[in-house]
Structure formats: structure tokens, C-alpha cells
N, C-alpha and C positions, 0 to 999 in steps of 0.2 A: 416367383417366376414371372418375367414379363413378357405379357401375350404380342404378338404377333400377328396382327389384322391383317390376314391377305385375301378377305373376302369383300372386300369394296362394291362389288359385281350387287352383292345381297341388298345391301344398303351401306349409305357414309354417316357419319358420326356430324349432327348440328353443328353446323358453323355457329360460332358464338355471337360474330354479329347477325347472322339469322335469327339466332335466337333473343338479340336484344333486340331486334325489330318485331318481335310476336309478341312477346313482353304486356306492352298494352293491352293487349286486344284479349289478354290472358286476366285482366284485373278490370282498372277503370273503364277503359271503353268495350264494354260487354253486350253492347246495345246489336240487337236481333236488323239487321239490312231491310227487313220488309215494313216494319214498324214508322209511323206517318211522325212518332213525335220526336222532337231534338236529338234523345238520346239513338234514337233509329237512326234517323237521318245523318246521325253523328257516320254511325258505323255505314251507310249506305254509300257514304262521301267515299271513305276508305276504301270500300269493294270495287266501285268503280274507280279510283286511285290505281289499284293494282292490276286491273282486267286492262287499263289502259298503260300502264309500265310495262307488261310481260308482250300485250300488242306492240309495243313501241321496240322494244328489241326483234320480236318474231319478223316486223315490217309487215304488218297487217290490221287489218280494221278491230278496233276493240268488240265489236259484235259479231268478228270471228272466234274469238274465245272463248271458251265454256268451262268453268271449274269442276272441276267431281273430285271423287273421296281417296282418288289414286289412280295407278295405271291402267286396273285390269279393269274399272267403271271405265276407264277412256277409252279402253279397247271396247269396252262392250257396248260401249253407246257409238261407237262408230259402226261396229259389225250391223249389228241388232238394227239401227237406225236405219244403216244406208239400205242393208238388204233390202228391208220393212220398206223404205221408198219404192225401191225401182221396181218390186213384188208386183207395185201398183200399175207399173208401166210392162208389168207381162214379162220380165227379166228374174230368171229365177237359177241361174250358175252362179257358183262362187269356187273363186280360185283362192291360192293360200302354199302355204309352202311346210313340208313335215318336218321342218326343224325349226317353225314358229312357235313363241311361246305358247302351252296352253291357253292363256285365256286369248288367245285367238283360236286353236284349234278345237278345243272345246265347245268357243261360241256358234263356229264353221260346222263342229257335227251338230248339235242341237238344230239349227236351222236343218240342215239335212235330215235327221233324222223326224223332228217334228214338225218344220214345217213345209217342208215338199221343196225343199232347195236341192238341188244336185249338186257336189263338191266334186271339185279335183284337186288334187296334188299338185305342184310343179317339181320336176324330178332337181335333187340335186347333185353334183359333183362329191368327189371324196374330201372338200374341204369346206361341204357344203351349201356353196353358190350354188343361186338358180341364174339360169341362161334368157336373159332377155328374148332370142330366140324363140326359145322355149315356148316362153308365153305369147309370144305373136301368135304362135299356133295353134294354143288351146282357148284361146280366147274367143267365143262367139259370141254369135247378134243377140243372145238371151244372156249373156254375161251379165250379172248385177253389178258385184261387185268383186275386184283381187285388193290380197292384203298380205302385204309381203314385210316381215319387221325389218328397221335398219342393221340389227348389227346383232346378232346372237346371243344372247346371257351367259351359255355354257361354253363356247368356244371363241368366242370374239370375232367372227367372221361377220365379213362387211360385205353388204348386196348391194348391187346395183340399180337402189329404190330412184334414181332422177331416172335411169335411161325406161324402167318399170312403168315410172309414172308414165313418161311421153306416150308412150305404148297404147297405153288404157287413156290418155288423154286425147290421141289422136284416132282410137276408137270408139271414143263415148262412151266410155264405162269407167264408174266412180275407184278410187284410188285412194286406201291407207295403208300408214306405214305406222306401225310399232316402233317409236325411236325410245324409248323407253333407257334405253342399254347408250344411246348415240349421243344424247343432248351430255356435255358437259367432257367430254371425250375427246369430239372430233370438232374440226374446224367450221364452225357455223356463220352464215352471211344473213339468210332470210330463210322462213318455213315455207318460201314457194321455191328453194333449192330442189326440194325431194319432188317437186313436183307433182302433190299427192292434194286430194281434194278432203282428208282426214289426217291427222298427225298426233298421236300421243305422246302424252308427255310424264312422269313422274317425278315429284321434288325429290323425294330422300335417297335416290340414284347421286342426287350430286349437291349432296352437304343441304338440302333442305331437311322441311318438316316431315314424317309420316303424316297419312292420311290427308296428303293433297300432289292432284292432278289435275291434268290441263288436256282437254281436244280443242285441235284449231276446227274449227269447218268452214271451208270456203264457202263465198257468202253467197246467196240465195238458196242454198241447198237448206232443206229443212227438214232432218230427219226425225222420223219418230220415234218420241220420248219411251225410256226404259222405265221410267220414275214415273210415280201420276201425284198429282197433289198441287200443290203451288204453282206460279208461271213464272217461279225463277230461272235465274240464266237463260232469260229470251225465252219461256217455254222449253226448252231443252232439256231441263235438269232440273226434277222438281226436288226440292224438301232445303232448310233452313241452312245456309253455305256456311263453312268452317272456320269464321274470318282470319282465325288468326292462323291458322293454316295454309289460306289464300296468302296474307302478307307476309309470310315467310318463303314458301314458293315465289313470289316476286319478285321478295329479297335476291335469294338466291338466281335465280333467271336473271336478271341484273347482275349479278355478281360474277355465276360462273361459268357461261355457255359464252361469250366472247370477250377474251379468250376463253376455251376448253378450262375447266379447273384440275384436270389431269394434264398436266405436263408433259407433252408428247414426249421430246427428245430423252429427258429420263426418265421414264417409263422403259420406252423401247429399248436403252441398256441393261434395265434391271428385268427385263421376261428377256431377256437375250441370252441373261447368265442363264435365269431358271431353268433356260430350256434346254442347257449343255446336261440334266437328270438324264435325259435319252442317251447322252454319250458314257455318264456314269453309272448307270444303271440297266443291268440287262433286264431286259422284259418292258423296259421302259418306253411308250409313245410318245412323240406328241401329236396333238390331236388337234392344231389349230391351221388355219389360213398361215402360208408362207407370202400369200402376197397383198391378202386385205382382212386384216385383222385387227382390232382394239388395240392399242399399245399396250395399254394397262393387264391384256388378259394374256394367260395361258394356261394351257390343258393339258394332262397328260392321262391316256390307260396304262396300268400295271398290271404286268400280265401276274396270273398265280396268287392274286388279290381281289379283294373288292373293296369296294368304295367305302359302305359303312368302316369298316375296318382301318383302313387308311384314316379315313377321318376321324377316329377317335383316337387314332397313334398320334395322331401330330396335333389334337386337343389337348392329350396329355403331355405333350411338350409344349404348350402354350402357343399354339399355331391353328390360325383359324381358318381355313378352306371352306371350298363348296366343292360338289360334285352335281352330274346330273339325275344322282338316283333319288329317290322320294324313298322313305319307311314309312311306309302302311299298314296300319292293322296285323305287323309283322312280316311283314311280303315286302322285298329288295325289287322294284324296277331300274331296267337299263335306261339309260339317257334316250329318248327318244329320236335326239339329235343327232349321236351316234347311228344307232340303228340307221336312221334315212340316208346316212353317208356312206352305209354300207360298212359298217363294223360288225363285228359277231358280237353275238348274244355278249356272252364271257367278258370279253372287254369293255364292253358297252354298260356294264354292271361294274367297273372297277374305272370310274372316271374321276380324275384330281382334277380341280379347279383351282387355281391361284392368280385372284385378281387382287392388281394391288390400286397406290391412292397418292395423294401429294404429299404426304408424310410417309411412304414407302422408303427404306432405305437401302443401301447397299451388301451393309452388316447385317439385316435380317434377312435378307435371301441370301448372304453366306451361312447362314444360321441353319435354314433351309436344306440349302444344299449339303450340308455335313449331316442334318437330323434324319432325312428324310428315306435316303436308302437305307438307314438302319432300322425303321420303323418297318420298311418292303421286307428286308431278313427277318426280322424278329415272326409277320406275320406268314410268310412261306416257309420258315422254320415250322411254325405250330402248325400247317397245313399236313406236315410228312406224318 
């Protein structure tokens, strides 16, 4: 049976020449960056090699960049950091948006709950944007910090993080964006586009390594470290960096964010078909942005289903999906995503995800399309 990868969203599959650039750093040059002798110095040449390749595309100072172990460390050394700053300056709101990925929302309650931060929400529409608006309004003089992601995970909905940034820039209050989902996708010029004094990043979103990340932070800002130990990455990021993780992430950042390594124009035919399921299938939604959304993503709720279920119909046809429920300790949560948009319970617990990749084809979402309402009968049949 040949599988069918339409979850891209989750992670991509090593580019080969990524992986023939990690190679090294995987055998003979194994040498620790902090280390004073040759073989150190060997490896320290290399880290700053690539902090200064991934700044040269971003259009920023190499001692803007900061490695960490992935996205949700970039999210959290930005939250945790900036908050942790402005705390100092008597600023203790934080804004955020309910269809952000957890390790922002989580980071957002923790502060609230433990340390005397006050949250808010910014409301969203039924496709999930938040209203620049919006946030002119909730934002006051004690705002620390807002943190709005670029582009959704679950539904590909795209915010408008530059007009966000301006916002909070021309009110003094610090600004990150979760691009997490955006790098390698969408059309990229510079990381001062988003306008965001924080920017995360993840390689293995787009054909990088696992276990490496990137936060840009605009320069004189100097947040407080999450890590204690070492005064690696500028003081920022303490403990012994991944090299060869880092040079594959740079690989990649050179390689795939300009152009996007996702192919816009077929992309957008191929979630175009996928999305004719709502025409084919009664009970069927879609669940994404009609007018800013991911190319590569589409969403759909079934009604009379849920997600677990769907998911393991279309495993067993060799089809790989996402949704946005979690299984926990046996307990089905709905997409939180949904829910903030204003979906019911019900649906919001029966959400398909099909993100696809640059070796997505035509033939596998007709594949799709013929398997897929058979798997919706099969499990509303055993429902009666």
C-alpha cells in the first residue's frame, strides 16, 4: 500500500541535501563551540558560519539570532523573556489570540496564572482572523507584551501580523509572531516584514532538521534567559548548541523560504479540488480562510464523526492527516481553534486536516477524494 503524506503541516521529510550538509558535524567535526582548542574552534568557526547565513537571508544582524531546540523553546523564550523584561518596567498585560498555538497559550496562562500577568484574548471572526482594530483597543499603557502567530497550524488562516506589528510598534509595546507555520510557505522579503520585535522560527516545518529553532530579537532588547548555565547564544540560550542541527536549519533557510519551498500556484489547485469534499459529501465543512489562507492547507468538520475515527479510516488506507484533537489519557479534545471561531462542541471534535508539500500530487488527492467519503459511511453506518 502506498502512503500518502498529506500532513506536511506536522513536519516534512529531510531534504537530502540538508542532510548532506549535517553529515559532518554528525562524524569528524564533533567538536563542542565553547571549547578554546582547534577542534572547538573548528566547530565555533561553523556556528557562527550559519548564525551569519540564516541573518543574511532574514536581512538582520547575526547577533539578532538565537538558536534553540525548536519552535516551542522560540516561543517560549520570547513570551517568558519579553514578558520577564517589561515586568521590570511595571507593564504586566499580555495579549494573544485563542486560536494560537499552545505553546503560546499555555506560556500566556502560566504567566497569568503564576505570575500576576493579566491576559486577554483578541476575539476572532468565523475564519478566524483577529481585527487589527481589535487590538488598537485592548491594548494599554501597561501592555507588556501581544503575540499573535502568522498563519494557523490547523486551518491555514493568515493574520495580519505587519499591520499588528505597526500597532504595538507605534504604541511601545513589544511584538511576536509565531511564524512557525509561514516560513517556507509564503512569500518572504525580510523578518522586519512582520514588523515584530520577536519572530520564531522552526526547521523541520520546511524540509529541515528536528530539534532546531531560530528567534530573531530585535537588537538591544535583552530578554531574560529561560535556560541558566552557560552564556551561550549572547547570554540568551544557555546549554551546549546542536551543531549539526543549527547547519541543517541554515541549510534549509538558504534553500527554502526564498522562494517558499511550497509552491504556491500548485498547491492552491490541489486544496482547490480537496475542498469540492464539502460539495461531495453531506455533513461536510470547510473550515478554512476563503480569503487568507496557506495554500498548501485545508480543513474540513464531519458532521456524525470524529476526528480520532476519521483518522484512523484514512491510516488504514494509507493516508496520512492531522486534525486538531489531542488523545489524552483517553479523553478526545475539540480543536481549540475551532471552538474560538465559534464552531460547536461536536464539530470541533470531528476536524480533518489535509496539509499537503512539493511532492503532493494530483493523483493522490483524487485518491482522497474517491477514499475519503467512504471512510465518513463506513463510520456513520457503525454510529446507527
Amino acid at each position: 500500500m502506498r502512503t500518502i503524506y498529506f500532513d506536511l503541516n506536522a513536519t516534512t521529510p529531510l531534504d537530502p541535501q540538508v542532510r548532506e550538509a549535517m553529515l559532518p558535524f554528525l562524524g569528524e567535526n564533533f567538536g563542542n563551540p565553547s571549547s578554546v582548542h582547534h577542534v572547538g574552534r573548528h566547530a565555533r568557526a561553523a556556528l557562527d558560519e550559519a548564525r551569519e547565513r540564516v541573518a543574511l537571508v532574514w536581512h538582520c544582524k547575526p547577533s539578532e539570532v538565537v538558536f534553540t531546540s525548536g519552535g516551542t523553546e522560540s516561543v517560549n523564550l520570547a513570551l517568558f523573556g519579553a514578558a520577564r523584561l517589561a515586568q521590570a518596567c511595571g507593564k504586566k498585560h499580555l495579549v494573544t489570540s485563542p486560536t494560537d498555538h499552545h505553546a503560546v497559550l499555555h506560556a500566556c496562562e502560566y504567566l497569568a496564572r503564576k505570575e500576576g500577568f493579566e491576559l486577554t484574548l483578541l476575539p476572532v471572526d468565523r475564519e478566524g482572523r483577529v481585527s487589527p482594530d481589535d487590538l488598537a483597543k485592548i491594548i494599554r499603557n501597561d501592555t507588556a507584551l501581544v503575540s499573535v502567530m502568522a498563519a494557523n497550524n490547523e486551518t491555514g488562516t493568515i493574520q495580519p501580523v505587519a499591520e499588528l506589528g505597526k500597532i504595538c510598534r507605534d504604541r511601545s509595546v513589544l511584538f511576536h509572531t509565531d511564524a512557525v507555520q509561514w516560513f517556507g510557505k509564503e512569500p518572504f522579503g525580510s523578518i522586519h516584514q512582520f514588523n515584530a520585535d520577536f519572530v520564531s522560527l522552526c526547521a523541520h516545518k520546511f524540509h529541515g532538521p528536528k530539534g532546531a529553532g531560530a528567534l530573531f530579537i530585535r537588537s538591544s532588547l535583552l530578554p531574560e534567559p529561560i535556560l541558566f548555565g552557560g552564556g551561550h547564544e549572547n547570554e540568551r540560550r544557555a546549554g551546549t548548541e546542536n551543531l549539526a542541527a543549527i547547519i541543517g536549519l541554515a541549510e534549509a533557510v538558504e534553500r527554502f523560504l526564498n522562494p517558499p519551498v511550497f509552491p504556491y500556484e500548485q498547491l492552491c489547485k490541489l486544496t482547490e479540488r480537496l475542498a469540492e469534499l464539502e460539495k461531495i459529501c453531506e455533513g461536510v465543512t470547510l473550515r478554512c480562510s476563503h480569503s487568507a489562507r496557506l495554500a498548501n492547507t485545508i480543513a474540513f468538520t464531519v458532521a456524525g464523526c470524529d476526528s480520532i475515527s476519521l483518522l484512523a479510516g484514512l491510516d488504514i488506507e494509507g493516508i496520512c492527516a492531522s486534525s486538531g484533537s489531542a488523545c489524552s489519557a483517553g479523553s478526545l479534545n475539540p480543536s481549540h481553534v475551532l471552538l474560538a471561531m465559534g464552531v460547536e462542541k461536536s464539530l470541533a471534535n470531528a476536524l480533518v486536516r489535509f496539509s499537503l508539500g512539493r511532492d503532493s500530487t494530483r493523483a493522490e488527492v483524487e485518491q482522497v477524494l474517491e477514499i475519503f467519503p467512504k471512510i465518513i459511511h463506513r463510520i456513520r453506518s457503525a454510529a446507527l
